[in-house]
N, C-alpha and C positions, 0 to 999 in steps of 0.2 A: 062601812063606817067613814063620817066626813071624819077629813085630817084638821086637826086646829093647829093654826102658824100664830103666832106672834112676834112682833116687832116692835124694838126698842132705839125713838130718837127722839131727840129733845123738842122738836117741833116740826110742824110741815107747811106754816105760812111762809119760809125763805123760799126763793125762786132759781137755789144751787143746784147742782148733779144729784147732788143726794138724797133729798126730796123727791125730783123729779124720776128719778129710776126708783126708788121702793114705789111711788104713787103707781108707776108704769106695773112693777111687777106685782104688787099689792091685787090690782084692778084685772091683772090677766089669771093671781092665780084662783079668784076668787069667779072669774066668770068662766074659764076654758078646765080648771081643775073641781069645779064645787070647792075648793077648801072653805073650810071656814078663817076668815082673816080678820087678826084684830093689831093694830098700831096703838100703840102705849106713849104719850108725850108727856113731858115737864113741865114745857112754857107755853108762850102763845094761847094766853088763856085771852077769847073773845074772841078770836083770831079764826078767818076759813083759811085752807088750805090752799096755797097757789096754782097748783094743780088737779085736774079735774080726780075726785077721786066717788071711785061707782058707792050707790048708797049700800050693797050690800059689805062694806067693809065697817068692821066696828072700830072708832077710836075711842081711846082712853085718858082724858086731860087728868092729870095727878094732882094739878095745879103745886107742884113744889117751887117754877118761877125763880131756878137756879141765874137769869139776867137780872132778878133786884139786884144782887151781890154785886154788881160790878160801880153800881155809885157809890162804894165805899172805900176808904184808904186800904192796900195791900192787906195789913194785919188782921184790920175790923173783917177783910174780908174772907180770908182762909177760917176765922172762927165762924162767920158766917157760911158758908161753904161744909164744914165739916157736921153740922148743927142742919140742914138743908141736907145732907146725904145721909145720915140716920131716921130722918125723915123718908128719903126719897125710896130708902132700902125698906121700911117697915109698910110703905101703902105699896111698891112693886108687888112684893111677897105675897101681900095680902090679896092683890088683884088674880097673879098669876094663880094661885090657888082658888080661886073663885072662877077662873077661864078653862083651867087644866085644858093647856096646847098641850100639844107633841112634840111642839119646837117653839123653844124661845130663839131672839136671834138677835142678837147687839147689833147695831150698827157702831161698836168701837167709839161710845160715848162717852159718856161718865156712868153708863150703866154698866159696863164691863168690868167696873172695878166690884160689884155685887153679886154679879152675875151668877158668879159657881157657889154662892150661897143661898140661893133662893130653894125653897123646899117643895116646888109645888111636883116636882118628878120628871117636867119634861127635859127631852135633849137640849141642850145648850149649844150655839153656833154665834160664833163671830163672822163679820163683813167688814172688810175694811177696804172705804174707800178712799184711800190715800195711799202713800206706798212707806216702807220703813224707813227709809232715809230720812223723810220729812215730816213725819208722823208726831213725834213727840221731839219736835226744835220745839224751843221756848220762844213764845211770840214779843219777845222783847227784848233790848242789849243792855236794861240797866246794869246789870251785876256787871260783873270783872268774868271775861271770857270762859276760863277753867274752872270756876263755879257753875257757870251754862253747863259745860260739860258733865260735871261731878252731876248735875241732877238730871240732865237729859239720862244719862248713864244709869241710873237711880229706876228712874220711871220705864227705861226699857226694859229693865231685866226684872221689875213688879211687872211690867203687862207682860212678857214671855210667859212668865210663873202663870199667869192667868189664864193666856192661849192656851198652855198645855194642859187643862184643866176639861178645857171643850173638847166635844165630839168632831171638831169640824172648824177648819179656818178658812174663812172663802180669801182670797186675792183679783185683783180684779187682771194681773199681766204674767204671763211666765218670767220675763225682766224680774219683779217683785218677788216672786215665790221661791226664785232662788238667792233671794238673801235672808230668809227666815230658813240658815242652816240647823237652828237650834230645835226646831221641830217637827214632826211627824204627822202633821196631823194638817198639812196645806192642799188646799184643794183650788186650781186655777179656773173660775167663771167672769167671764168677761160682763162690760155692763151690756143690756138690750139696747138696741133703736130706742128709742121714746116716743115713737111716731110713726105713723105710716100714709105716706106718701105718695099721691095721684101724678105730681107734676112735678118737674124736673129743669134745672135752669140748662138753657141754649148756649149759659158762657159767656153771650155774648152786652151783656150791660156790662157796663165802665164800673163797675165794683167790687172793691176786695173786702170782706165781711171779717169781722170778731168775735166773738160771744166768748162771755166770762165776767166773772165778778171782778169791781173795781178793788182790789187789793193785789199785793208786792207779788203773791206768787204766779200773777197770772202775765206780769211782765205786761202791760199794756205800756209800761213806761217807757220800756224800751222799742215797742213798736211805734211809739208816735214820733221818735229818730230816726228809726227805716223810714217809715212815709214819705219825713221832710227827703229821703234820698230819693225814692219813688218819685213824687210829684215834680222834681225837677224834673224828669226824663219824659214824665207822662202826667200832665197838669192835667188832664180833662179827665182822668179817672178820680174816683171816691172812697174812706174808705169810713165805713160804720161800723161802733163796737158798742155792741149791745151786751146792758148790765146795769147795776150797779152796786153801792161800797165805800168807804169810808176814804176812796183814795178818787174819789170823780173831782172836787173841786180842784186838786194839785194837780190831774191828767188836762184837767179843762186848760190848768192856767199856764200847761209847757203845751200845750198844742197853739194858746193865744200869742206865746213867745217864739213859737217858731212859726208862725205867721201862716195855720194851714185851715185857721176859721173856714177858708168855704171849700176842702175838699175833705178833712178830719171832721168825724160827729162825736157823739157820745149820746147814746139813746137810750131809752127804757128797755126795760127786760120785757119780752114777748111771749107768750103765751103761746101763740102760733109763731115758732121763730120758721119753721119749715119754710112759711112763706116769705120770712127776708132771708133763705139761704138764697132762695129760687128766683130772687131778683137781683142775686150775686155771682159772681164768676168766675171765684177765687178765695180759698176760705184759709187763715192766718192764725195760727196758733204759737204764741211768744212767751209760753209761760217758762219757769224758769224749774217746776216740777207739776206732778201729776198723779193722781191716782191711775189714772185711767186713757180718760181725752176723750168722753162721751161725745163733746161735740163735734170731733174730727168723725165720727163715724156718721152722724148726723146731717151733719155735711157731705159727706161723701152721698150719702144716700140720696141728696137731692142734685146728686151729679157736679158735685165741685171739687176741684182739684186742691190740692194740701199744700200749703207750704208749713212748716211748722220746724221748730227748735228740736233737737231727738236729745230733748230732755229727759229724767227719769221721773214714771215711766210711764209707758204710754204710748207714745208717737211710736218706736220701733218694734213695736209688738202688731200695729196697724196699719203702717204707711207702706208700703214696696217700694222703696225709691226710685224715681224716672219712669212708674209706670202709672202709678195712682197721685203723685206728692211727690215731694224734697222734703228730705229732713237736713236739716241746716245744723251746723254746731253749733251747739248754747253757747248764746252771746254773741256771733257773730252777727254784727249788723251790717255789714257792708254784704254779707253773704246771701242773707234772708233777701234783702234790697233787691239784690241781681236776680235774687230765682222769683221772685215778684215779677220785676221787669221783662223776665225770659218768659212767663208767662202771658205777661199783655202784649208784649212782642210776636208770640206764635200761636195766633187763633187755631189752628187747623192740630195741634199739640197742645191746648189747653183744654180742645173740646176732647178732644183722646183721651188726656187722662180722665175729664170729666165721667166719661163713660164706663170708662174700667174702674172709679170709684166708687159706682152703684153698684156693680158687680162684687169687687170687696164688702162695701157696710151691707149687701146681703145674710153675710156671712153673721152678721150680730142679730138678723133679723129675732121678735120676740118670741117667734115659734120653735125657735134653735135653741135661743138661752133658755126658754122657758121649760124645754125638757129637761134642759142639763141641772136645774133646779131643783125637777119632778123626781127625775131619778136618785140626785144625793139626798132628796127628803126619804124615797123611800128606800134605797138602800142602808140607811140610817137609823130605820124605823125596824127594818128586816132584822139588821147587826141585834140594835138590842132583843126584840123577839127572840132570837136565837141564842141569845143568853140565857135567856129566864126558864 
């Protein structure tokens, strides 16, 4: 009997981690397992997919287009919002009974909030890629601080109530899974490679590489401060950050004020990023949090050494320090600056780590996570059996 998976995200034309790794695992479990795979989205009605995704995956556009809402005043828009999720609860229901999966599987959207009410019978699984510290911050400072709090506080202990409802809560870091002490039901799968890789960078080009979306959490603001330290000491290096984000014109305009137009970029998101890790030497991770750090492993995989922030979380659940990467303490920029430079300083110890970095992001390889997936599906499928 084919297994049916389903999966719950708002869209899959963004060019984020989270796209990119359900499209990755979507496509593996659909070609190396037969399941049957179907992707359920809200928005992005006209819209392909950023990533290549195999024809045999079924998507499902609901078209409910939860991003009208947001050209409207706060008020207009929560009644807008609440009017769009009675909607979005009444055609889910309707679909997933018309699919009968095995396994529904939120990716920790606004579908989470429905989730344990849907009638169609299958298991119910959350994915969350983000970690709980940063997960439900309010993305904005209008209120008065201790209001923030009073609702953050609000919304974490409705979605706990919700997890504990599921059969199964993936996290993407042990860091992360030990701070959801309130439930029993945490299961740690890291994210896969996204790619698989022929070629491997030598180290030895003048570049230290980025990847990530232009927004606060991914802290490019504070890497284009290191640089200006960097390029003092090492003018003929480069460094590219490929993305982008509602924060690219404000990075554009502090890299034009610290004067690093011709060795700072800021580029398009790529498709084939594999091939500008591999014309890099040195891969940069300054975010300020993290579900995961897909890209540090992606990176590593094409033989690039790490320097990164051991933000939470993510970086210390994957980096060995001094043997693969440096994790820097968040915020330090005088610090990230110097283990950069220590870097372009010791070719013959850049290309070292480089090497034992492929050896670690093995370890994420998709044949590895993709059991550890096969098995919690079917041991999950066994549990209930064994009930009934």
């Amino acid at each position: 009997m084919v297994m049916k998976i389903a999966y719950c995200i708002p869209d899959l034309h963004n060019s984020s981690g989270m796209e990119r790794v359900l499209t990755v695992k979507a496509n593996y479990l659909a070609l190396h397992y037969n399941y049957e795979v179907h992707i359920i989205i809200t928005d992005g009605h006209a819209t392909s997919p950023f990533f290549h995704l195999e024809s045999l995956i079924n998507v499902h556009q609901l078209d409910v287009n939860f991003d009208e809402m947001y050209q409207y005043p706060f008020l207009h828009r929560a009644l807008i919002y609440r009017k769009k999720m009675g909607y979005f609860k009444k055609k889910l229901d309707c679909l997933l009974n018309q699919i009968k999966p095995d396994i529904t599987i939120s990716l920790l959207r606004r579908d989470i909030n429905i989730l344990n009410k849907m009638t169609d019978g299958s298991i119910k699984i959350g994915e969350l890629h983000f970690n709980k510290t940063y997960y439900r911050k309010l993305p904005y400072n209008k209120l008065p601080m201790f209001v923030n709090r009073v609702i953050e506080t609000f919304w974490l202990k409705s979605l706990i109530g919700k997890l504990r409802g599921l059969e199964a809560f993936i996290v993407l870091t042990h860091e992360d899974a030990a701070n959801w002490k309130e439930l029993k039901n945490v299961f740690v799968i890291p994210n896969p490679i996204s790619f698989v890789t022929e070629h491997y960078s030598d180290c030895m080009d003048k570049q230290v590489i980025a990847v990530g979306r232009y927004v606060g959490q991914k802290g490019f603001d504070l890497l284009i401060p290191v640089w200006k330290k960097v390029i003092e000491k090492h003018p003929d290096w480069q460094l590219k950050i490929y993305g982008e984000g509602w924060m690219a014109n404000n990075l554009q305009k502090q890299i034009d004020e610290l004067g690093l137009g011709g060795s700072c970029w800021l580029e398009h998101p790529q498709v084939d990023i594999a091939k500008r890790y591999c014309e890099s030497s040195i891969f940069v991770l300054s975010s300020r949090f993290e579900g995961f750090g897909l890209v540090i492993v992606e990176a590593m995989s094409c033989g690039l050494p790490i320097v990164s922030f051991a933000c939470p979380c993510g970086p210390k659940d994957i980096i060995s320090e001094g043997v693969d990467g440096f994790l820097v303490f968040p915020f330090d920029l005088d610090d990230m600056a110097n283990k950069i430079c220590y870097l372009i300083e010791h070719e013959d110890i850049r290309q070292e780590m480089g090497r034992r970095a492929i050896l670690k992001a093995s370890e994420y390889n998709l044949d590895i996570i993709g059991e550890k997936w096969r098995h919690l599906f079917e041991s999950l499928m066994n549990n209930r059996d064994g009930m009934v």
